[in-house]
C-alpha positions in Angstrom: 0.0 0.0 0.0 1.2 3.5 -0.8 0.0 7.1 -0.5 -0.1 9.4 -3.0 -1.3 13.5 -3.5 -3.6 14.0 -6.2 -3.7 18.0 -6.8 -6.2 18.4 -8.6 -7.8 21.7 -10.2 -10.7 23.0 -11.3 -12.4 25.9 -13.0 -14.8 26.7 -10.2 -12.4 25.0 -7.3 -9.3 23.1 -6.2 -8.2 20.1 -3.6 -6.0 18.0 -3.1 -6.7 14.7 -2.7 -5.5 11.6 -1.1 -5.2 8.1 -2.5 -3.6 5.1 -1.4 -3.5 2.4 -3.7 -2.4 -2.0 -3.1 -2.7 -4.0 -6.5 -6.4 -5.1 -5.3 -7.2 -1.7 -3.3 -7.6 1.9 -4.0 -9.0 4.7 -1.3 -9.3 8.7 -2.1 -10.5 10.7 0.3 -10.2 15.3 0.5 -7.7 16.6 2.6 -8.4 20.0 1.1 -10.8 21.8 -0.6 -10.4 25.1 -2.0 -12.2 27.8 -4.1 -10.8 29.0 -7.2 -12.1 32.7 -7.7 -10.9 34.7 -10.8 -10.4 38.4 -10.1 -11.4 41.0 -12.8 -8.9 43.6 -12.6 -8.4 46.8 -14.9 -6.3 44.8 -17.4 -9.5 41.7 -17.7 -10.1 38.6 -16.6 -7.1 36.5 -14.1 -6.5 33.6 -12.1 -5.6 34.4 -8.4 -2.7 31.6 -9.0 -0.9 32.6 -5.7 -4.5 31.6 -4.0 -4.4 28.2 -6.1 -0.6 27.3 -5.0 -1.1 28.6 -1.3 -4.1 25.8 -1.4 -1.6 23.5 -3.0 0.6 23.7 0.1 -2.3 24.1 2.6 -3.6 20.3 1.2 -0.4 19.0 1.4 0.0 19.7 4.8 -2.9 18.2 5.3 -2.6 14.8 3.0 0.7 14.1 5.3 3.4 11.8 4.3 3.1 10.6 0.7 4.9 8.8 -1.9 4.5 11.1 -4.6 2.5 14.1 -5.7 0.4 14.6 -9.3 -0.4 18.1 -10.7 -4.0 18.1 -12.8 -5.8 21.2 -13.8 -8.0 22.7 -16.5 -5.9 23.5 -19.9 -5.3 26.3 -22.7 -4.5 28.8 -19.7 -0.3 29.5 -18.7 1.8 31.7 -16.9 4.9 33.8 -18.6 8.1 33.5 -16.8 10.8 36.0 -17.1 14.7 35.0 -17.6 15.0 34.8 -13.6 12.4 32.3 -13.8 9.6 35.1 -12.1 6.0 35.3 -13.5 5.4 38.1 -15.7 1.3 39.0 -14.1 -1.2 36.9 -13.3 -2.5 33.8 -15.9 -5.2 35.4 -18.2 -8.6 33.9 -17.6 -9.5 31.9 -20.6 -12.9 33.4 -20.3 -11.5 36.7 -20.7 -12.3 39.1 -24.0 -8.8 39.1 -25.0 -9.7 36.5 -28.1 -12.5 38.1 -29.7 -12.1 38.3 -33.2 -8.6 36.6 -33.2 -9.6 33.2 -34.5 -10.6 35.4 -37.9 -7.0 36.9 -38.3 -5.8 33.3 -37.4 -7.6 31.9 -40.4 -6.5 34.8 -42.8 -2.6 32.6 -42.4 -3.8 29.1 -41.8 -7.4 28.3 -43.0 -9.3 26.9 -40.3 -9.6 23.4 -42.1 -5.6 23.5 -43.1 -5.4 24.3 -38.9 -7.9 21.6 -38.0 -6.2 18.8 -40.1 -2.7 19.7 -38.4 -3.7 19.7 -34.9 -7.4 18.4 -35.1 -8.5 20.8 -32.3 -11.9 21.9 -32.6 -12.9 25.8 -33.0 -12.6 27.4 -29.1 -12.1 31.0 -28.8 -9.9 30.5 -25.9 -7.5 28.1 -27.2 -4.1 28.8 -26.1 -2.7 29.2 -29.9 -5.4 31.8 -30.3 -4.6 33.7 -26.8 -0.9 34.1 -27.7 -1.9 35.6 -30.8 -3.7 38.0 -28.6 -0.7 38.3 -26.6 1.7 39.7 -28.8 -0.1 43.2 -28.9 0.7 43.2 -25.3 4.2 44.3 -24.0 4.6 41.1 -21.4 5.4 38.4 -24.1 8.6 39.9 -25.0 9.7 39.4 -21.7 9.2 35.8 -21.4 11.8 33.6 -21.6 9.4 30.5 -20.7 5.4 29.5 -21.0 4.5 26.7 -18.5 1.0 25.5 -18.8 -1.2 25.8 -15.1 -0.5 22.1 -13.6 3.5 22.8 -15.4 3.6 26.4 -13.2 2.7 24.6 -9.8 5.0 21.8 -10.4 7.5 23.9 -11.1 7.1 26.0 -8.3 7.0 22.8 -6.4 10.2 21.5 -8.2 12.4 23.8 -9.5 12.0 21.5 -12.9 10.1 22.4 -15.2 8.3 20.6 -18.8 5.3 20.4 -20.3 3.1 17.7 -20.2 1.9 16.1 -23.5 -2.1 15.6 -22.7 -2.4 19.6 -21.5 -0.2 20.2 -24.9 -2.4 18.9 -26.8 -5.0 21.8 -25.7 -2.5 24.0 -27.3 -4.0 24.1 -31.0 0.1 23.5 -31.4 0.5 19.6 -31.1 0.0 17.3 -34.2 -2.1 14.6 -32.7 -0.7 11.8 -35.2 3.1 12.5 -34.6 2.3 13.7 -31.0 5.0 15.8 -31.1 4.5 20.0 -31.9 3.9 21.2 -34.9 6.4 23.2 -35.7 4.9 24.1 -39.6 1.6 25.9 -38.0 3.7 27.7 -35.1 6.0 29.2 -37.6 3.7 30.4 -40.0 1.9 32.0 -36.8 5.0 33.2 -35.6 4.4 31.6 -33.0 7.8 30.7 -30.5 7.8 26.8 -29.5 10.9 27.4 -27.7 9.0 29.0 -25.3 7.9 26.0 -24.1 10.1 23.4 -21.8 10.3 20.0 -23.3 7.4 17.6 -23.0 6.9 15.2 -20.3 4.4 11.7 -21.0 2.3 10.6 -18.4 4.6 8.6 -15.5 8.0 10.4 -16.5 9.1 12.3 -13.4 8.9 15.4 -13.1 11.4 16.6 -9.9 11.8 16.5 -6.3 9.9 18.9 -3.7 11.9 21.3 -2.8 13.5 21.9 0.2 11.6 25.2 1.5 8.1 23.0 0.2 9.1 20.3 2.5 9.6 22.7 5.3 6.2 24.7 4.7 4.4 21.4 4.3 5.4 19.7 7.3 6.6 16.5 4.7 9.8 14.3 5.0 12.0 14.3 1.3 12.7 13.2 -0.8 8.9 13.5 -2.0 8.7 13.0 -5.8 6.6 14.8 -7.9 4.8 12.3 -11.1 3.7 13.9 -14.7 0.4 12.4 -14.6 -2.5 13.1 -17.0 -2.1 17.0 -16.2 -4.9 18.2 -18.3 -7.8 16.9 -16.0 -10.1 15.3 -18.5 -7.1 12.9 -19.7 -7.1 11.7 -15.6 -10.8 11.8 -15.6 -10.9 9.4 -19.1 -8.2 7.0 -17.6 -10.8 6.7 -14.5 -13.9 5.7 -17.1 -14.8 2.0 -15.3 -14.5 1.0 -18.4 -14.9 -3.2 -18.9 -14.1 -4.0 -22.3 -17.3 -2.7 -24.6 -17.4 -0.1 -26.4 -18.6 3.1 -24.9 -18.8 6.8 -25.3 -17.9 8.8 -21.9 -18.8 12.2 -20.6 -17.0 14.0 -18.0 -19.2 16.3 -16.4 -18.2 19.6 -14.2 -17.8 23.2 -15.0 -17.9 21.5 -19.1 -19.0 18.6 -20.2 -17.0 16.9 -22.2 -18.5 14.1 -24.1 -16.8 11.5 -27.0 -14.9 8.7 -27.3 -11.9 7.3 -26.9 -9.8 5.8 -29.8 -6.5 4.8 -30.9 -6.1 7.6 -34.0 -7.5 11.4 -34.7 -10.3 11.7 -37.1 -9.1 15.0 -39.2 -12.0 15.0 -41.7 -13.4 17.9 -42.7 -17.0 16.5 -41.7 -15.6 16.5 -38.0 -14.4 19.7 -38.3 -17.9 21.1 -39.0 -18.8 19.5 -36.3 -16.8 21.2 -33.7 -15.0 17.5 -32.6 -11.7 17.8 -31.3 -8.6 15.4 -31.0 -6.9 15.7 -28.0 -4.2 13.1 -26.3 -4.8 10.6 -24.0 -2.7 7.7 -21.9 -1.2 5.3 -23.9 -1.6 6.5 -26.9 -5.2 6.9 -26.9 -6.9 10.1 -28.6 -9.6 11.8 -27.3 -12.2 12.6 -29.4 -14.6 14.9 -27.8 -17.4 18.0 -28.0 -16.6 20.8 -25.4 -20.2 21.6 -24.0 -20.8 24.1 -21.5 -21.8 22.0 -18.4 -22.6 22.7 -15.1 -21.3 26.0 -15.5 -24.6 27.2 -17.1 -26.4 26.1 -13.3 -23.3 27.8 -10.9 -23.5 30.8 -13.0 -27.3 30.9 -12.2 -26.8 30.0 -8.7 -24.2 32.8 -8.2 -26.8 35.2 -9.8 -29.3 33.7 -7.4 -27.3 33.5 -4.5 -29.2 29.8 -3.8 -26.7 27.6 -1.8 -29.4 24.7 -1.8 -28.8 22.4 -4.7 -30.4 19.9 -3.3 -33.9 21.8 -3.2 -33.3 23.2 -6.6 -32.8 19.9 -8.1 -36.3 18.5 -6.2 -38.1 21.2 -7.3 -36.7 20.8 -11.1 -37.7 17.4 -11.1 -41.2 18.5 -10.5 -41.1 20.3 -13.7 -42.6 19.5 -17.3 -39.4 17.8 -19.3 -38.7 19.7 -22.5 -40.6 22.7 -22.4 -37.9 24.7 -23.1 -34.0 23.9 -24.2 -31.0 26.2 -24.8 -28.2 25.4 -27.0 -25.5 24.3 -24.4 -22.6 25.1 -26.4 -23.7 28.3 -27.8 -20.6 30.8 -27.0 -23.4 33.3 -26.0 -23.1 31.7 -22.5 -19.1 31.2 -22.6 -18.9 35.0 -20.5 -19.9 35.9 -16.5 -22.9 37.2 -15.6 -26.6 37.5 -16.2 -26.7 33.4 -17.0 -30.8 33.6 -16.2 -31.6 36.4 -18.4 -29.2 35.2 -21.0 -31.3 31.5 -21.2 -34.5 33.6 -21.1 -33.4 35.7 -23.8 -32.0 32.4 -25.8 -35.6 30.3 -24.9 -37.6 33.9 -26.1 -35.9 34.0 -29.5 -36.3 30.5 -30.6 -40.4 30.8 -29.9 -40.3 28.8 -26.8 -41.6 29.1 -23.4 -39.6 31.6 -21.5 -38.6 29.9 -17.8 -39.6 32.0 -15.0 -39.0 30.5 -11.7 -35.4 29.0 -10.4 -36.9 25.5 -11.1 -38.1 26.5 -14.2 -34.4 27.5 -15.7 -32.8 24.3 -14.0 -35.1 22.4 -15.7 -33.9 24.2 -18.8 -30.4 24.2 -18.4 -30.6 20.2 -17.3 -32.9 19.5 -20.2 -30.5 21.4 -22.6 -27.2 19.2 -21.0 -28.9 16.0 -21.8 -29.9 17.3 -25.5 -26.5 18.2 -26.4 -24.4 15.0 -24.5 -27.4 13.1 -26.3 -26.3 15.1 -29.9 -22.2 14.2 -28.8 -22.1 10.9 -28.2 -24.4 10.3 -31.8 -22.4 12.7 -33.8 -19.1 11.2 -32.5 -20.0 7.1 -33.3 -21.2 8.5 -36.6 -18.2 10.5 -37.5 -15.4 8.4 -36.3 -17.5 5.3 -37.5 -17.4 3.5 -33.6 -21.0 2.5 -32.2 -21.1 2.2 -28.6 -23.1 0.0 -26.0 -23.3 2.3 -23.3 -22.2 6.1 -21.7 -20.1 6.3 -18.7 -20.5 9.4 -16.7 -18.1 10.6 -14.6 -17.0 13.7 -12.5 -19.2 16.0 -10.6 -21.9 15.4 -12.8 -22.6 11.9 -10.8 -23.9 13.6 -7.6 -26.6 14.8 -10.0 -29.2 12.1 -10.2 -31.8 13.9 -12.7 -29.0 14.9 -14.9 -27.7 11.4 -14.9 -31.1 9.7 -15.9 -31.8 12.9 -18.6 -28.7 11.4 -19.7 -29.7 8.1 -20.5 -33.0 9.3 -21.4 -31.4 11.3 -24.3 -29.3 9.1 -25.5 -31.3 6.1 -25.5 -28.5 4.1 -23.6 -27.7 3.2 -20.3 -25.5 5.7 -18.7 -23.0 4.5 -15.6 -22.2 6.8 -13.3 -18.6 6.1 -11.5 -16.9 8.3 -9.6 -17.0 12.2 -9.0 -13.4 12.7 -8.4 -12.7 10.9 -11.9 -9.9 13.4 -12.3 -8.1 12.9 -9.1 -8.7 8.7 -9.5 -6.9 9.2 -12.3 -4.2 11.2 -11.0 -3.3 8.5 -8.0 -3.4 5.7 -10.5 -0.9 7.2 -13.2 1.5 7.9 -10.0 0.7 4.1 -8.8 1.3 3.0 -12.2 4.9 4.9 -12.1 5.3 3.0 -9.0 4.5 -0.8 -10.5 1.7 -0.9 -8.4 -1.1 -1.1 -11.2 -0.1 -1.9 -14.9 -2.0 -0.7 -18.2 -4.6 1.3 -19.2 -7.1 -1.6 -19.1 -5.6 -2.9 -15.8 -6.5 0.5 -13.8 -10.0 0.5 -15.3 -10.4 -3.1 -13.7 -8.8 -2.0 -10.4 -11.7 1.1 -10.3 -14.5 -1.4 -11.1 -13.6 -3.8 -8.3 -12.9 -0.9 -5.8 -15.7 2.2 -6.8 -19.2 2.5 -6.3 -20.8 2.7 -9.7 -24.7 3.6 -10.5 -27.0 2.5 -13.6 -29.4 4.6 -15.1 -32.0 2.8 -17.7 -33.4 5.0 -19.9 -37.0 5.6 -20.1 -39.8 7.0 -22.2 -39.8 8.0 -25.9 -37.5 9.1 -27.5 -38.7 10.6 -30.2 -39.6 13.7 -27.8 -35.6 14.2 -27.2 -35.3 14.4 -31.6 -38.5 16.7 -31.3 -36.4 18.7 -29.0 -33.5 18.8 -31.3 -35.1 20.0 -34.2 -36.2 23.3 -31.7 -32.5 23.9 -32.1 -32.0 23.4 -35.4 -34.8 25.4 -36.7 -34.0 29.0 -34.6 
């Protein structure tokens, strides 16, 4: 049996959690929870990163002794470092305005299909290739000497070491997913600097000691290694899919959803372009092909509006109402920004002829409604374009706690949906450093060790559906 520190961080909050794995057992349980709260500030949108890492250290102190640390965390986002190794600022929020109208000028170089079939990342606004073109109308990027991506910042400030892992690369928009190496043709014509990133790091390679004056603020005994894992947090949450051998389609569920496949090449084709698929790396050489949806984000954005603590009662009282009276387009970049999220889904609901939700159950029955329709339209899109039918949906992250989202789910998608673990990203976090350990072996062999050790819930789907394609066509007709 050993102990491991899973650091894992979100969009919306951070913790670090602690696992201790045997070949037949594996335990997590929180030994800190943190919130993650972006500050606007004159220049836009920032991550309080100092917050983050002082909640690294905090969780570490309280995990106690462990055999190794693993650094997960949401992608595209990065801090600048100067030639004395200092951050230049504050990480720009990927939410923030800075990339409005940059994709456009992108294209004008590369075409977006010439850009899609050389790094097969879907269209986002915020991806990081598209915020450094932003960045070099600011000042701050001539300064840098080094770009580490979020979980590469903390383990370097951990470390002293510092790389980039390959699954967060591939976020980048710079990262050929058939070579898996960077792709240096689409960064030139950009003008885009690759040697401002450190060299990449695979899942398992180490990735440096703590350091002496982290040991001292965190109470632990060195040396205390730290593990590349997965570091983008959906390639931990995918490697914690219970997977048992049939294929499946999973969706990992939190601030986004993110809902696809897993499979062993990219799909590049223009039809999947169109589509808004992208093709980002996995363990083992495992590609995963996925639709960004918005996700639970659409509900905490309400709730912070709101001010309503009480999921729980908002959830009960959604239940309660009519299903599909009204449904939003989920991964409409209309909701991508802060701020008014009720009005906003009114406002979409009033301009597509349907029923405008009025009461706080009302627009959680919208915005749950409208996350089943679109993992519903993800998981058929994806086994039609890369030509791989699935037997059932695996939902994981925190997403599972939601029982009426989970069965909307299966509902939707006219397949059973199993719900495994809510910490899918940290699971998969511990078992990458266990792995680096000999503890577990493959892919396959960690998804056995989950099943045998995690509580995992079944959802049948029910009713017609015909009334979820009635839905769609709402959509497609606004």
């Amino acid at each position: 049996m050993k102990s491991y520190a899973a650091v894992d961080l979100g969009a919306s909050s951070g913790r670090v959690m602690a696992g201790r794995v045997s070949p037949d057992s594996l335990e997590l349980s929180e030994a800190h929870r943190f919130p993650n709260r972006p500050v606007r500030t004159p220049e836009g949108l920032r991550w309080d990163i100092l917050a983050l890492y002082g909640g690294v250290l905090d969780g570490l102190r309280a995990a106690g002794q462990v055999d190794s640390v693993g650094i997960d965390s949401w992608a595209v986002d990065y801090g600048l470092l100067d030639a004395d190794g200092a951050l230049l600022g504050n990480p720009v929020h990927y939410r923030d305005a800075r990339t409005e109208g940059v994709a456009e000028k992108v294209w004008v170089t590369v075409p977006a299909e010439e850009l899609y079939g050389a790094t097969g990342l879907q269209y986002a606004p915020f991806n990081t290739l598209y915020q450094l073109t932003a960045a070099r109308e600011k000042h701050q990027l001539s300064y840098a000497e080094r770009l580490l991506l979020i979980p590469d910042l903390v383990s370097y400030w951990l470390t002293g070491e510092q790389g980039t892992e390959l699954t967060n690369a591939s976020t980048t928009q710079l990262v050929d997913p058939r070579t898996r190496k960077w792709s240096y043709d689409i960064a030139e014509r950009l003008g885009i600097d690759l040697g401002l990133f450190a060299p990449l790091r695979q899942p398992g390679d180490p990735a440096g000691l703590l350091r002496p004056e982290v040991l001292e603020e965190t109470g632990l005994t060195g040396p205390v290694p730290v593990t590349a894992v997965g570091s983008h947090d959906t390639a931990s949450a995918v490697a914690a899919v219970p997977a048992t051998g049939e294929p499946f389609a999973y969706i990992c569920t939190g601030t986004w959803s993110l809902a696809g496949l897993e499979l062993t090449a990219p799909v590049l084709t223009e039809e999947s372009r169109a589509a808004n698929f992208t093709n980002e790396l996995g363990l083992d050489g495992t590609v995963r092909y996925l639709r960004n949806i918005m996700g639970l984000w659409l509900l905490q954005e309400c709730q912070r509006t709101w001010g309503e603590q009480d999921l729980g009662r908002l959830l009960r009282e959604a239940g309660a109402v009519p299903a599909l009276r009204s449904v939003v387009d989920a991964g409409d970049k209309t909701f991508l920004a802060p701020g008014r999220m009720p009005e906003r889904i009114a406002e979409a609901c009033r301009a597509s002829g349907q029923p405008v939700p009025e009461t706080r159950a009302e627009v959680t029955r919208c915005i749950l409604d409208s996350l089943a329709l679109a993992h519903r339209r993800a998981v058929e899109d994806a086994q039609r374009l890369a030509d791989h039918p699935v037997e059932v949906v695996y939902l994981v992250g925190g997403g599972t706690r939601n029982a009426l989202l989970c069965q909307l789910t299966a509902d939707a998608c006219g397949l059973p949906v199993v719900a495994g673990a809510s910490e899918a990203a940290a699971l998969g976090n511990v078992l990458v450093q266990a792995r680096a350990d000999g503890l577990v072996g493959d892919l396959a062999a960690m998804r056995r060790l989950l099943t045998r050790t995690q509580p995992l819930t079944r959802y049948t789907p029910r009713g017609d559906a015909a009334r979820w394609r009635k839905a769609e066509a709402r959509l497609a007709t606004r």
